[in-house]
C-alpha angles and dihedrals in degrees: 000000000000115000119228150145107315118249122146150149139026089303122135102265128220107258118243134270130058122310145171106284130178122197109243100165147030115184127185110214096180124217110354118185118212144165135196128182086358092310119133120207135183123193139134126257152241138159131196130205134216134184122206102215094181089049113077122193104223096190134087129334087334095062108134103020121109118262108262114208128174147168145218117239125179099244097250146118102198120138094267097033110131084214089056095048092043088052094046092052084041101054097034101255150035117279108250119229084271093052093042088065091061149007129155116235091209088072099068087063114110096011127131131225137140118275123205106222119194132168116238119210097280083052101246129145123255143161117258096172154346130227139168129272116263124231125268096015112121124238120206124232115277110267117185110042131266107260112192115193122182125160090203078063100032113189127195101206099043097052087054096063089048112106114260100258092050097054082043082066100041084052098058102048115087099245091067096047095053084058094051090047105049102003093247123132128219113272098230090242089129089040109112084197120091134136120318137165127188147172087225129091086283 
């Protein structure tokens, strides 16, 4: 399986082009294994969550409410990391070495950006790219609530109001598994994120 921005379903997709996003949710899978094309990787990680408040969806129970996309990202920083280049477009600039040590995953919520939105060949939504706001163009009030998931920082209450299939994933990795076990949580000491502060959109 590659991993990739989620998409899915029947549901009513967000159209394509690029569009006013605002980052609602960051959610720590832990350690997925995949494979593609008889390929087997192993890599922690993260998704993060956009809605698209100019964007309305206009089927179902959801009429109304703003088109929510996201991607899967390994949970790195490294130089080629697609989580490191989408940060950089996204915050204006490159991290420098001292930054690198460090940043807080928490500081990307509630932010806005623009978000690049195409249809694969299933149709279905996905993220193509993030950029930076530009200057003088309005952004609407968040409107679903920021939801933060770590398992270095497990939290009851907010696993339980994941999606099943989320929670399916965060199951499976070992991370999980160890805190279920003995009750210990990972140490962060993989973990690219730490404790940063900046004068930059995040």
């Amino acid at each position: 399986m590659k991993w990739s921005d989620a998409g899915g379903g029947n549901f009513e997709q967000a159209p394509i082009g690029s569009h006013v996003a605002r980052c609602i949710r960051v959610i720590d899978i832990g350690t997925q294994k995949s494979e593609y094309q008889g390929q087997v990787n192993i890599r922690r990680q993260v998704i993060i969550v956009w809605e698209l408040p100019d964007e309305k969806m206009t089927e179902g129970d959801h009429a109304g409410k703003p088109f929510i996309v996201s991607k899967f990202y390994t949970a790195s920083l490294s130089e080629k990391a697609n989580l490191r280049k989408d940060l950089a477009n996204w915050r204006g600039r490159d991290f420098t070495n001292e930054e690198l040590s460090g940043f807080d995953s928490k500081n990307i919520l509630g932010k806005p950006c623009m978000v690049s939105i195409i249809h694969n060949e299933q149709s279905k939504a996905r993220v193509a790219g993030v950029m930076a706001m530009p200057k003088g163009i309005a952004v609407p009030d968040q409107i679903n609530p920021s939801v933060y998931f770590s398992l270095d920082e497990f939290d009851h209450s907010v696993f339980d109001g994941l999606s099943d299939g989320i929670k399916k994933l965060i199951e499976a990795s070992p991370e999980y598994v160890n805190i279920k076990q003995d009750g210990k949580h990972t140490n962060g000491a993989d973990d690219p994120f730490g404790d940063f502060e900046d004068d930059l959109v995040f």
